[in-house]
Structures are given as structure tokens and as C-alpha cells.
N, C-alpha and C positions, 0 to 999 in steps of 0.2 A: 304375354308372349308376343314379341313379333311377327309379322310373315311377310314377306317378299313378295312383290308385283309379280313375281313369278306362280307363285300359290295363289294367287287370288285369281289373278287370268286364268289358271287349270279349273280351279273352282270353278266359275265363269263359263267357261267352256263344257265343262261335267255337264251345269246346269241345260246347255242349250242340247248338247247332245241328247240330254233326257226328254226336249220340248216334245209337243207332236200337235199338230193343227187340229186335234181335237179334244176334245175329254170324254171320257166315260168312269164309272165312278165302281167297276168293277174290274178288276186284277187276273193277269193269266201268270201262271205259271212259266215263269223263264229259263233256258237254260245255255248256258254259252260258252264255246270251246273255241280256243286261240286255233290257229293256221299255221301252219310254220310257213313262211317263203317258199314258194316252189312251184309247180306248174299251173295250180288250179289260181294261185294267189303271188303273182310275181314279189310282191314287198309283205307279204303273210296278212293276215286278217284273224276274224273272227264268223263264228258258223254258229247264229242262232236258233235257239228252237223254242217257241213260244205253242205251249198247251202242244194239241196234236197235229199243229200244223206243221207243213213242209219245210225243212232249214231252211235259215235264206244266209248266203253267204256276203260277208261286207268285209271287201278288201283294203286294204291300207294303200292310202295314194303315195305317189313319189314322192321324197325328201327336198322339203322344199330350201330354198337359194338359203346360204351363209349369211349372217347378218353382217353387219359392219363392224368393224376393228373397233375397239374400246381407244380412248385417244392415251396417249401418251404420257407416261408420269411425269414428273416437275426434276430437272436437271439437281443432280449432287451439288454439293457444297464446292470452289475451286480447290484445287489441292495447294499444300502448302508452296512457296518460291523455290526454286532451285539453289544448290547449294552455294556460300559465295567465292566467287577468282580469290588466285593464290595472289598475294602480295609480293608488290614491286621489290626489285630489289633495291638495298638502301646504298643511298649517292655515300661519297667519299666524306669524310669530317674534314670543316674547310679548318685552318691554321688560324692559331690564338697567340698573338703574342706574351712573351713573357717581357716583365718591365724589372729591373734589379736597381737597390739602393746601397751605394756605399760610401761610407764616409772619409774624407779628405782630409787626413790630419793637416794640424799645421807642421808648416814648411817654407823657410825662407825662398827656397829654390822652386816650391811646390806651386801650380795650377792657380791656389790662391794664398799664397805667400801663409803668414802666420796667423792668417782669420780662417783657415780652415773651410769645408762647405760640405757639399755631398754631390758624388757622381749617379749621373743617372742611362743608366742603360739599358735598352729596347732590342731584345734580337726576339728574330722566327725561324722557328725550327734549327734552330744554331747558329743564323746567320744576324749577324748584326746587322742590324739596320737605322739605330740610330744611336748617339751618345752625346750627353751635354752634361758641363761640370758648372755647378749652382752655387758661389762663396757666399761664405757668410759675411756680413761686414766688418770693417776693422773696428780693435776700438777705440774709443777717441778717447781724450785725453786726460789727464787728472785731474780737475777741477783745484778751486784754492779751496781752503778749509774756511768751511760752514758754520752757522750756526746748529743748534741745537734745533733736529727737524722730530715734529710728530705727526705722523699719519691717522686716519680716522676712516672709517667704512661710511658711506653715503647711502641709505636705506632708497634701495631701486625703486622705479614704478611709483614715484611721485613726481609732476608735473612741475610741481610747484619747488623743486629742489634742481640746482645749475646743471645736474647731470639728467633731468627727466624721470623716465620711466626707466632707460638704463642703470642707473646708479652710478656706484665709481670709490674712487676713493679721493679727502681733502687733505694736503699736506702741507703743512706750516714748519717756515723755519723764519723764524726772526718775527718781523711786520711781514714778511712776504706770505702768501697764500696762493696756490696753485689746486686747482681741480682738474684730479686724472678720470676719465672718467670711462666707462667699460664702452666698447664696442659695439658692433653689431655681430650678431651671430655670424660665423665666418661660413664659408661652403665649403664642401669635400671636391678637390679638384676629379675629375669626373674621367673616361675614355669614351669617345664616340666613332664607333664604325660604319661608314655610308658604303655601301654596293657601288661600283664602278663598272659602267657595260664597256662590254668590248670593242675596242677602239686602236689609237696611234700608241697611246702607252701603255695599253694593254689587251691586245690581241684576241684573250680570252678570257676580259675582264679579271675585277678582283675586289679591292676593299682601298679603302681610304683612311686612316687611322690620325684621330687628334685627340691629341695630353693633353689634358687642362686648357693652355693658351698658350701650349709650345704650335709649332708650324706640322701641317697634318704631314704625313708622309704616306706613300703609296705599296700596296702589297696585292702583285696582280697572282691570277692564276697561271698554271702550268697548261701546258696544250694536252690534250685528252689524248688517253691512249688507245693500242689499236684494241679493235673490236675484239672480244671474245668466240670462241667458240660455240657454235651451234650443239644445242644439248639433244640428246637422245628422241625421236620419234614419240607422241605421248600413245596411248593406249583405250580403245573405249571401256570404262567401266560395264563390267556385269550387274544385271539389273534382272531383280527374284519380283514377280507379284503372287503376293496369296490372296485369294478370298477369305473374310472376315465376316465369320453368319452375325446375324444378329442377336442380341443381346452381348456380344461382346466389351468388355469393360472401357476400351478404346472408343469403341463404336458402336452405341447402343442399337443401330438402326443398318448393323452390318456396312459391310464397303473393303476395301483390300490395304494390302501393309507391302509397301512397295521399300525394298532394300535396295541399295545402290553400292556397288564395290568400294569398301572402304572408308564409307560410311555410315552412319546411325539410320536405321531405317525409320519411316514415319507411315503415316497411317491416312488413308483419304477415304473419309465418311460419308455413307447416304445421306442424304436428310430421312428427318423427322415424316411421320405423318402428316397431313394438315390438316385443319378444323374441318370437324364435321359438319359435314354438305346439309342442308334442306329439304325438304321431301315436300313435291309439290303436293298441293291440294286435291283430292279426286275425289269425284261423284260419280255415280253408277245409277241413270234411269231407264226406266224399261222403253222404249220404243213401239205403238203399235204400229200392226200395218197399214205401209201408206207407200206414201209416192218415196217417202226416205228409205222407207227397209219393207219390201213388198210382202215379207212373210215374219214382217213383226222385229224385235231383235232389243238391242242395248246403246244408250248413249254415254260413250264415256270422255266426261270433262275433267283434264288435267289445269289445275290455273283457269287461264280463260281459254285454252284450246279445246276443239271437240273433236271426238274420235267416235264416227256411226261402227257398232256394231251389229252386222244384219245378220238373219239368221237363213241358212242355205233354204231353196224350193225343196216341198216335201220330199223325199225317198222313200226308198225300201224302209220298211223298219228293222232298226238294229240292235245291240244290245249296247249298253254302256260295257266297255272295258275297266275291271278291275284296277283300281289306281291305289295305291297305297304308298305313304309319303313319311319321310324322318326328318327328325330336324338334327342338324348339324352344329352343333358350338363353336364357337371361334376356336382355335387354337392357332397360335402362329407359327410354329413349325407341322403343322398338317395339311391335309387336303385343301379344306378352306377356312384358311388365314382367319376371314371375316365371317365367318360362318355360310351355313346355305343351308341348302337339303338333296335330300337321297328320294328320287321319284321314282316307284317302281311298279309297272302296268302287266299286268296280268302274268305275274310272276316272274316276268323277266328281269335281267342282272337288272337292276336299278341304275338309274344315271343320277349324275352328282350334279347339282346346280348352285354354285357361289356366289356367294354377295360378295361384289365389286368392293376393295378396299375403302376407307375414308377418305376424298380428297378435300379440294375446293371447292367453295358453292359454287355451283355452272350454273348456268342460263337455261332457260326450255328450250328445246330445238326449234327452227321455223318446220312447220310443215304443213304440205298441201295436198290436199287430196279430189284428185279428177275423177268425177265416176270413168266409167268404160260401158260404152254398151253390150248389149247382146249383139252377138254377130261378131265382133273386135276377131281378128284372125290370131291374136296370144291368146283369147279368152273368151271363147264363144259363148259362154252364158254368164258375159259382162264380168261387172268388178271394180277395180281402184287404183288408179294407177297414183302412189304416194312418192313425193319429193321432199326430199328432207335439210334444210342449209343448205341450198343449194348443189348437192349432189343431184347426180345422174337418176331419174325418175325409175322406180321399178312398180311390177303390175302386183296387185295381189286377184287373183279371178276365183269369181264363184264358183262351187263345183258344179257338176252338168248334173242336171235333174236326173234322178232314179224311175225308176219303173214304182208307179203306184203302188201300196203297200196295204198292208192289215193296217186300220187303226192303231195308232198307238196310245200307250197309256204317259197322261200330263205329269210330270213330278211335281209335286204339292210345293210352291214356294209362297215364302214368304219375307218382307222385306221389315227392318224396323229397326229406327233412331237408335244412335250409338253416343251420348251423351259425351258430352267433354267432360275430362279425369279418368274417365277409364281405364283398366288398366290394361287391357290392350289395346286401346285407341287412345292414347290420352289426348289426342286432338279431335275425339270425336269420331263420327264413320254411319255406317251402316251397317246392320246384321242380316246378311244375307243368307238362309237356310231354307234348303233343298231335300226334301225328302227326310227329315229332320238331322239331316246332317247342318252343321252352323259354318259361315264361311265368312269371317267379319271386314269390313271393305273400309279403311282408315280413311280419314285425312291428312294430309303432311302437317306436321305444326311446325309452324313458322318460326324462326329464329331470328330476330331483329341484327341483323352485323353491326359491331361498336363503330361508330362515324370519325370518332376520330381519335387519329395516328399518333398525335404526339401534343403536350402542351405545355407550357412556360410562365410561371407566373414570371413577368421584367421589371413591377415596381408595385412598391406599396407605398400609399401618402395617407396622414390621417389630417383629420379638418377638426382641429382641436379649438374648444371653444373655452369657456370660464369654465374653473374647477369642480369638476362632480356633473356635467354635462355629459350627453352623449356623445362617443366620437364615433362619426361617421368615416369609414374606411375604405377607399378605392384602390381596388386590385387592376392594374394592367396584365392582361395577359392573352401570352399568343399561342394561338391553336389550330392545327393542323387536320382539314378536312380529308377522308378520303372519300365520302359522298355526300348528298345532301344530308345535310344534319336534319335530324327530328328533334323536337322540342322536350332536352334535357332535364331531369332535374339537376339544377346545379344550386352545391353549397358551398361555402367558407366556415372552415374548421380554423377557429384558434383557441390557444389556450396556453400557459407561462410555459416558455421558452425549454425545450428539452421534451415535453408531455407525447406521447405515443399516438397513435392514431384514435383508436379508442380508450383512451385515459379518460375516467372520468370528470375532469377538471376541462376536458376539448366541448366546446359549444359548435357544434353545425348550424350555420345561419343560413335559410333560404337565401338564393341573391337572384341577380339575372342580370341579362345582357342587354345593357345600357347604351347601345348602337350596335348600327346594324355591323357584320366582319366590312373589314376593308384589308382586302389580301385577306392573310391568316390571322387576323387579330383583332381581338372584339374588347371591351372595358366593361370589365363586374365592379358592381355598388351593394354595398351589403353596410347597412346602419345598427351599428353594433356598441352597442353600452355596456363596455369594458372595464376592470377596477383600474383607479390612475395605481400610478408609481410602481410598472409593471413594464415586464422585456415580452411581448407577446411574436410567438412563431404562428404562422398562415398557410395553412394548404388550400388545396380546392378538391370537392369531391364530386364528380361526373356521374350519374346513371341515367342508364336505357336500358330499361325493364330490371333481368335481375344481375344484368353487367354495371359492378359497382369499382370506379378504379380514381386513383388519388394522384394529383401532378404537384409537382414545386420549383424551385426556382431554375432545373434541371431538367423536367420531363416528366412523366406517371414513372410513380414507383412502386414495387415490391414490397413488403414487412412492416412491421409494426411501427417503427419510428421515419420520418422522412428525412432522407440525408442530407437537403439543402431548402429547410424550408425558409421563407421571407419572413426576418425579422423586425420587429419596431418597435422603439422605445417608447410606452406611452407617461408622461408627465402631467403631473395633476392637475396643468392647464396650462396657456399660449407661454413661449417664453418669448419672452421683450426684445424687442433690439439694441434697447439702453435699460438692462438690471439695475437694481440696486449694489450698491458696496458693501460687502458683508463685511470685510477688514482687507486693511493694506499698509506696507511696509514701506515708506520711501527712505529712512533711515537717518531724517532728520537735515539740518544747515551744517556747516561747519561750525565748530563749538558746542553746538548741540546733540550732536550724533547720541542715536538709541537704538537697542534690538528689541524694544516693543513697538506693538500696533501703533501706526500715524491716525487711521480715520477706520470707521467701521463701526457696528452697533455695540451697546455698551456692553456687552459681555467678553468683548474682544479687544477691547481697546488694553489690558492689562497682557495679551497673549505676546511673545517673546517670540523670536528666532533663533535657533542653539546651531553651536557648528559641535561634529561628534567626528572624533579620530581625524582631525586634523590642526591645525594651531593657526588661533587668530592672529595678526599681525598688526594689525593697523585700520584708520579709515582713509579713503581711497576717493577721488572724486567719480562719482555715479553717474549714471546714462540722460537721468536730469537733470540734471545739476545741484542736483541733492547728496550727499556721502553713500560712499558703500562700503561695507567690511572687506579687507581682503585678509586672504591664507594663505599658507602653506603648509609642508608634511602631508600633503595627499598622497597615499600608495595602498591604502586597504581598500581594495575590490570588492565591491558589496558592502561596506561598515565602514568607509567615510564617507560621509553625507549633511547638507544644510538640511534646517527640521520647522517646520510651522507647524502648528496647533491650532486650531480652531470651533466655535461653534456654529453653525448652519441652522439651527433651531428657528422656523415658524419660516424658511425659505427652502422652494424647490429650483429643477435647474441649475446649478451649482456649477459654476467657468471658472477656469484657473490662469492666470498671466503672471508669465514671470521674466526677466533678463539676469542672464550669467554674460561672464567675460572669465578668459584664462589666457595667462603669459603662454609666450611660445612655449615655454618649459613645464607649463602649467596643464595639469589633465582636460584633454579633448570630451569625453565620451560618459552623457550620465544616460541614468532613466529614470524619471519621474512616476513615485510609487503615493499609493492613496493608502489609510486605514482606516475604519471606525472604532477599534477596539486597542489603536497602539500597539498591538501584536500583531498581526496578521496582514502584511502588504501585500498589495497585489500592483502591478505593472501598471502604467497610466499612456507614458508614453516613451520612447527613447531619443534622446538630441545630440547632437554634438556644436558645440563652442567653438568660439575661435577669439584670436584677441582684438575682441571688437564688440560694442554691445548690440550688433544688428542681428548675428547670426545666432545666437544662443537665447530664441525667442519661444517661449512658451502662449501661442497668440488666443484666448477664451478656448481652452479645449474643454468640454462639457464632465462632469464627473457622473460616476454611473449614479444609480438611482437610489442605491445605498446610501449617499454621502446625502441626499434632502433630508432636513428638518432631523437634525442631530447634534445631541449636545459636545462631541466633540470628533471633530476629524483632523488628521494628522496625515501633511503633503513630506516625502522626503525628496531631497534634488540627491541621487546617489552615485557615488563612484562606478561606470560600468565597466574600464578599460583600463590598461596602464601604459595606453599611451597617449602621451602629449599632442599637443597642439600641431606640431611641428611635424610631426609622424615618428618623433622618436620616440624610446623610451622615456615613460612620465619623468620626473626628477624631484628629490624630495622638496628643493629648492623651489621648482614653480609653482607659481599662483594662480588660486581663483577667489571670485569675488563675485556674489551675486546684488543684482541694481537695483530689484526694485520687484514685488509681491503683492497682486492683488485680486481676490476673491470676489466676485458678485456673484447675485442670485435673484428669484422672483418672488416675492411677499406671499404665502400660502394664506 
């Protein structure tokens, strides 16, 4: 059971009320009746009567000064933005010319006689504004009769042919021979509109209009019209607020629901409670008389503060007043919230006394305490004049000595150890009992607050040595104090890529902080013998006592799995900066041209290149000077593609290098896909081509871990797009041609 500083102080006070500066070890008969307030007893009292002696009356003193205001709760949440301004109104749509094409029959009389052409005409908003007639040529003349002429198609995109890489066509008639040959891709004659600010030719500005590589012509604006009218006066919205108790579904912590005319009303929330406060440490030793407490008394030390409790110069003897006490349960919509108690003296209404809600852990107050002598004119039989944070000093004074008295009778105390775990002390205490009533006096247990706010693992490196070593693994990471830190346990959790926080495959490895913080950020070392040919994720696990919380490459998080933990591929030992050649395609001399392996270990040298869903065409000279296959009929999306085979068997580390090239007409857009099983691709990387072998460069991209030491993997170059080079539409007609494929790896 708990009990409040409240109850323990009455206790406390019970106690001393019961003292008397003597002992005797026989008992009278007591009997005692309350006072009401009235003449005999201004603030009411009690009228003792002990055996057959004469009452003795003991009046209740004045009500002493208000304590201090409790401080102030922790401000609500901001409330949401206000709603946002109505939108501008929309400017005028500026003027698009229209462009018209018609054709100019032939006509001796006509524009362009009997070669015909096309007019071309440009009006805005009706108005014309430009025209020009474009003939066709005339034609020239009949030739004399010919031989017998045969034409022949010129296989494009060979260098070594009179027409290039363009093609063309050869046409023979006689001994004569002429080579027509294709072009270059032509352009779409274009319109370009520039902004003209306002000026001599255009007053209120406008646009500048040029055709292809006709002469631009000018289209200014119109002068603005007059202003509109002033719209209606606006109106202040009506604005409803309710209160919202707590536990409401909006608002778990109560707060109000503000409506606004014409709008969707919203909701502005308390906060939360905050973490539970600390309870300082308190002791309770008895004081004899001396120069501290002249008639004996109590020391009470909170922390390291001390607080003399002295007990008043003898009196009359009186009786203790009837105290009878309830406890109170939290309930939050009751009397008190946080619970308290019900104190009730000598039958009267009982007074309610509440524990203070949960806040933030506060600080102990400063406080100082001045004696006062006897004599002092606020306090003639001396006292305390106590100051508290610097607040205005107030007195507390002894009461003035009584009129000697009967002996009174000592109440039997006795004091004794309250062991840590108890269950009503679990920090320990002391049991204080008085007349065999038990009054137990805790100590606060301390609550270590978590040090720090926030942290980031920023990089992980491993220091990989020869295969089946240990890799030693360095965490960077930065972390954010909100006080001095105490000396953490900190761990490093990994375990294969995906695994939960406590998955039984997660290893927690002691580490520690391998320099001292500079700013927020310190460097963990944790030497960790990992299985190679593994994707391992890394958290970090922080406790202070029994506050146990996990950070990653984002901050501490929540649940079971972490949503951005540090990952690292580890490989069965160093990879090289010059591998070996596992296999490589350069495709052979001219005359020699081949689709199997050039160099690579002997299981590979028989492996072939296949083209699927599209048509070989020819060999092409390559990015080394070596041949390359070219195609075309590329237009299946995902299901055309180049195809390598290979084995990887007794090599880790596994780079891929490749060179494409595609005609302008030819497909832009692959992705390069890996398999072990020929079935099963998965994505590797995605590139685009151009006609050129620099840009469509696959440079040692690493393969996943999968593809080490396997008897066969399968690279596809595949169709991702259908558009060409050019940025048109692909066409079935263009080409690609890949230059050159090759594999290395590091000897396991």
C-alpha cells in the first residue's frame, strides 16, 4: 500500500503529541470530549479528563497561513493552422495561333505556274496575320533513253560500305554506277513563342511567333480593362467552442472542438500526462535534547536536505484527538484523480487530501532555515523563519509554554529497518510504531532518467581479411545527450537481413565507445565472427538499468522489426582490385566472328551468347576493334533480350561489364536481370543506350551473393521500353548490337 507525506507527517505528529518529558509505567484512565468553537474555546478544542482529576481544557490554535500555489501545468499541444485564403482569380487565356495548309493546284496562271505548291496561312483569333505560298519545283526535262537500269538496297550501318552507317541504294545502268544514299534523319519544323515586355511596339507587351525558319512576326496584347466592381462587404464567421472531457475518442486527455461557420470543425488537445516524477529519499532520526531541539524532537533528511523537527516546551497535558483516516483510489473522473485520503478527527466531516497528479521530475526546493529567538515580537517563544527558492521568508514559531501539568503518560515507540523489496516500501524505509499502531516511513526509489534522446547508426565498414576470418565491424554513430550519460550497456545486434529483434538467429555483441563523443557522435567497435556469403542488418541496443531501447539508421525505434536497419554485404574474403576472368565475349577478328566465350576458365569457354525475340542481322565493327553482332525486330517488352550463361563455380565476388550500342531508331531502354536457376530473374540494374558505345556501359557492377561459386548463372540485357534512341517510338527497323561481355571474380 502507498501513503503520502501527508500520512506519515500526521503519524509523526500523533506520535509527538503522545510524547511527555517523562515516563512512568502505570496508566490512568482517559476520557475526552471535543469543544465546539464558542466562548470558552474560540476555534473549539478538547476537555480532558484523566482518572479523578480536574478537566483540563486544550483549545485549538488559529488556522495557520495558506501554503504556496502548486506551479503550473505544462502548456497544450498548438492547435491546428487556420483555414487557407480563397484563390486568386484566374487571368484571361492569352491567344494561340491557328496555322492552315492548302494546296495550290497547278495553274499556268497560278502563284506557281504548273508545279503546283502549298499555301500557308497564320491568323489570331480571325485575324490574319501572316501568308506565304511555298512551290514545288518544276520538272525538268525528259532525259534521252537509257539503258537498262537495276537498283539494289545497300545494308545500312556498315562503315565499310560507300553509303556508311546510313545505307542507301546502288544503281546501275550500263558500266555506269551511282550510289543514292539515305540521309540523315530530318526535323519537325518546330513554333517558338518568346514574351515581349512592354514597350514602342507593344505598349502592353505580347508574344513574338517563329515558323520553322520563316521570319518571327509579332502578337502584342490588348490594353486592360477597366477595373471591376467592389464585391459585397465580407462577414465574421461564427465560432462554437465545446469542451471535450477526457477520454474522448478525439482526445484522449480531454481539450475542446472549436467549429468555425462554414467550416469542418477540428479538435484542440491537452497533452498527455508526463512521466512519473521521483520521490526523494527520506530518513526520520529522533533528535535528543540539546542546543538543536531543547526538548528533544525529529530530524528529517530529504536527499541531502535537513529539516529539525523540535518538539514544543512541556504543557498542560492533553489528550490525543481521535484521527481516523481512508484511503482514496485514483479515479479520474472523481474527487481525486490521483488518489489521496479522507482525514477525519474526532468525528468531524472528514477532509479530503489529494495526491498531486504525475508530472515531470522537479528538482528539491532550495531551502533555508533561520532560527528565531525567544523574545522575536511575531514569535515570542522563538521558532523558524523558513525561505524557500528564493521566496519571501515566512515564520513558523513555537507555541508559548503551558501552565505545568499532571505527568504525562510516554507512548511506547519503536523504530525498525524496512528492508528493500518490500511491498510497501520497495525502496526500503523505516517502521515506525507508536503504541502498537505501525506507521511505515519509505524511501523514494530512484529512477535513473534515459540519457539519451535520439541516435543514428551513419555507417557501417567491415575489415575483411582471408576467407573464414573474423570480420571485425565498425559502427559510426551519432547520439544525442540530454545529460550526462552514465556508463551504458551497449550492444550490436546482427543477424541475415530481414530477422526481428529478438529472432533467434540476432547475436547481441557487447561493444563500447571507442572515443571519447566529439559534439553528438562517438564510434562502436564490436569484433564479430560472422558466416561469409551473407546480407547482414545491424541495430544497436542501449540500457540503463531496466530502460532497454534499440536505434538504427533513423533514430530508436518501436516493434519487433527495425525499419531502417544498416546493411552489409559480407563476402567470403577481400575482393581484389584486379579479379580474375571468369569468361568474356569480345566476339572475335573479322572473318572469324563467334557467339562463344573468347577467354575465361575452362568450363566456359564452350558458353555461347543467344539473341531471343529479335533477328540477327549481321556482324558490325565493335567498340574494340573486334566484331559485334547487330539486330533488329526489337519490340517485345520484357521478352526481347541478349542472353549469357555461365559458371562462377570455386569464385566469390562476381562483376559484370558489358557495352551496347543502338541506332537512332534502334531501342534506348534495357535492364539487366541475373538468375541461378534460368527461371527466376530478378533486376540487376537499369541503363539506357545511345548510338555510341560510351554511354550504354555496364562498368564491374557487383552480383548479389547468390551468383558465388555456382555452376551456372544466367545474365539477360532485356528490352524495358519502346522507345528508341531518338525519343520516338522504337521501330521495327532499328538496331542494337552488344560489344563486348565480361565476367570476373576472386578464386575461393
Amino acid at each position: 500500500m502507498n501513503r503520502s507525506p501527508v500520512r506519515i507527517l500526521l503519524g509523526a505528529l500523533t506520535a509527538m503529541a503522545l510524547m511527555a518529558c517523562g515516563s512512568t509505567e502505570e496508566f490512568v484512565e482517559a476520557d475526552i470530549a471535543s469543544i465546539p468553537p464558542g466562548e470558552e474555546c474560540p476555534a473549539g478544542g478538547f476537555r480532558i479528563t484523566l482518572g479523578d482529576e480536574e478537566p483540563i481544557v486544550v483549545c485549538n490554535g488559529a488556522d495557520g497561513i495558506d501554503g504556496l500555489d502548486g506551479a503550473s501545468g505544462a502548456d497544450g499541444d498548438p492547435g491546428p493552422a487556420g483555414p487557407q485564403g480563397a484563390d486568386g482569380a484566374t487571368g484571361e487565356d492569352g491567344l494561340t495561333p491557328d496555322v492552315a495548309l492548302e494546296a495550290v493546284e497547278p495553274d499556268a496562271d497560278g502563284p506557281c505556274g504548273l508545279a503546283g505548291g502549298t499555301r500557308v496561312t497564320v491568323t489570331v483569333d480571325g485575324d490574319l496575320v501572316a501568308e506565304e505560298v511555298i512551290c514545288d519545283g518544276a520538272p525538268g526535262e525528259d532525259g534521252a533513253p537509257g539503258s537498262e537500269v537495276l537498283v539494289a538496297s545497300i545494308d545500312g550501318e556498315d562503315p565499310d560500305s560507300p553509303c556508311g552507317d546510313a545505307g542507301g541504294v546502288v544503281i546501275t545502268a550500263g558500266d555506269d554506277r551511282e550510289y543514292v544514299c539515305n540521309g540523315a534523319d530530318g526535323t519537325t519544323p518546330g513554333i517558338v513563342v518568346t514574351t515581349v515586355e512592354p514597350g514602342d511596339d507593344c505598349p502592353f507587351g505580347g508574344v513574338e511567333v517563329t515558323l520553322g525558319d520563316e521570319e518571327p512576326f509579332t502578337l502584342c496584347n490588348g490594353e486592360d480593362g477597366a477595373a471591376g466592381e467592389d464585391g459585397d462587404p465580407g462577414t465574421s464567421p461564427e465560432i462554437i467552442v465545446t469542451p471535450l472531457e477526457a477520454g474522448d475518442a478525439d482526445c484522449p486527455a480531454g481539450g475542446f472542438r472549436i467549429a468555425i461557420e462554414g467550416q469542418e470543425a477540428f479538435a484542440v488537445c491537452n497533452g498527455e500526462d508526463g512521466e512519473p516524477g521521483t520521490a526523494p529519499a527520506v530518513l526520520v532520526n529522533t533528535v535528543e535534547p540539546g542546543d538543536l531541539c531543547p526538548s528533544g524532537g525529529w530530524l528529517l533528511t530529504v536527499d541531502e536536505d535537513e529539516f529539525p523537527l523540535c518538539n514544543g516546551e512541556d504543557g498542560s497535558d492533553g489528550t490525543a484527538p481521535g484521527i481516523s483516516t481512508a484511503v482514496i483510489e485514483p479515479d479520474p473522473s472523481g474527487v481525486c484523480p490521483a488518489g489521496g485520503f479522507a482525514v477525519s478527527i474526532d468525528g468531524q466531516d472528514p477532509i479530503t487530501l489529494c495526491n498531486g497528479e504525475d508530472g515531470q521530475d522537479g528538482q528539491s526546493p532550495s531551502v533555508s532555515l533561520t532560527p528565531i529567538e525567544a523574545g522575536d515580537e511575531d514569535c515570542p517563544s522563538g521558532g523558524l523563519l523558513v525561505g524557500i527558492d528564493g521566496q519571501d521568508p515566512f515564520p513558523i514559531c513555537n507555541g508559548e509554554p503551558g501552565e505545568p501539568g499532571e505527568p504525562g503518560v510516554s507512548p511506547a515507540i519503536t523504530v525498525a529497518p524496512i528492508a528493500e523489496g518490500d511491498d510497501d516500501c520497495p525502496g526500503g524505509g523505516w517502521l515506525l510504531t507508536i503504541d502498537g499502531t505501525d506507521y511505515p516511513v519509505c524511501n523514494g526509489v530512484f529512477v535513473q532518467p534515459f540519457p539519451f534522446t535520439d541516435c543514428r547508426i551513419t555507417d557501417v565498414t567491415p575489415d575483411v581479411g582471408a576467407a573464414g576470418d573474423p570480420v571485425v565491424v565498425f559502427l559510426s554513430v551519432e547520439v544525442d545527450f540530454s545529460s550526462e550519460p552514465p556508463a551504458p550497456d551497449v550492444q550490436v545486434g546482427w543477424a541475415p537481413s530481414g530477422a526481428s529483434v529478438d529472432d533467434p538467429s540476432r547475436t547481441f555483441e557487447p561493444t563500447q565507445f571507442v572515443t571519447e563523443p566529439i559534439g553528438n557522435t562517438v564510434l562502436l567497435q564490436s569484433n564479430i565472427v560472422i558466416e561469409v556469403s551473407a546480407v547482414y542488418d545491424f541495430i544497436v541496443r542501449f540500457a540503463v538499468g531496466d530502460d532497454v531501447r534499440y536505434c538504427d539508421t533513423e533514430g530508436f525505434f518501436v516493434g519487433e522489426v527495425a525499419p531502417a536497419p544498416a546493411e552489409l554485404v559480407v563476402q567470403p574474403g577481400p575482393l581484389s582490385p584486379e579479379p580474375d576472368t571468369v569468361v568474356t565475349w569480345d566476339f572475335g577478328e573479322e572473318g572469324e566472328e563467334t557467339f562463344s566465350a573468347t577467354d575465361g576458365i575452362e568450363p566456359n569457354l564452350s558458353r555461347e551468347v543467344t539473341l531471343v525475340e529479335a533477328d540477327f542481322t549481321g556482324w558490325v565493327l565493335g567498340p574494340f576493334g573486334t566484331r559485334s553482332p547487330n539486330s533488329n525486330g526489337w519490340g517485345f517488352v520484357g521478352g526481347s533480350y541478349w542472353q549469357a550463361e555461365f559458371s562462377t563455380e570455386e569464385f566469390y565476388g562476381i562483376t559484370l561489364f558489358s557495352v551496347q550500342r543502338s541506332s537512332n531508331t534502334g531501342p534506348r531502354d534495357f535492364v539487366v536481370q541475373w538468375s541461378v536457376d534460368g527461371t527466376t530473374f530478378n533486376d540487376l540494374v537499369e541503363l539506357s543506350v545511345a548510338n555510341d558505345f560510351t554511354t550504354g556501359v555496364v562498368d564491374q557492377v557487383l552480383l548479389p551473393l547468390e551468383a558465388n561459386d555456382q555452376p551456372s548463372v544466367t545474365i539477360r540485357w532485356t528490352l524495358n521500353s519502346d522507345t528508341a534512341v531518338s525519343g520516338n517510338p522504337l521501330s521495327i527497323n532499328g538496331t542494337s548490337r552488344i560489344g563486348a561481355i565480361g565476367v570476373f571474380g576472386n578464386p575461393l
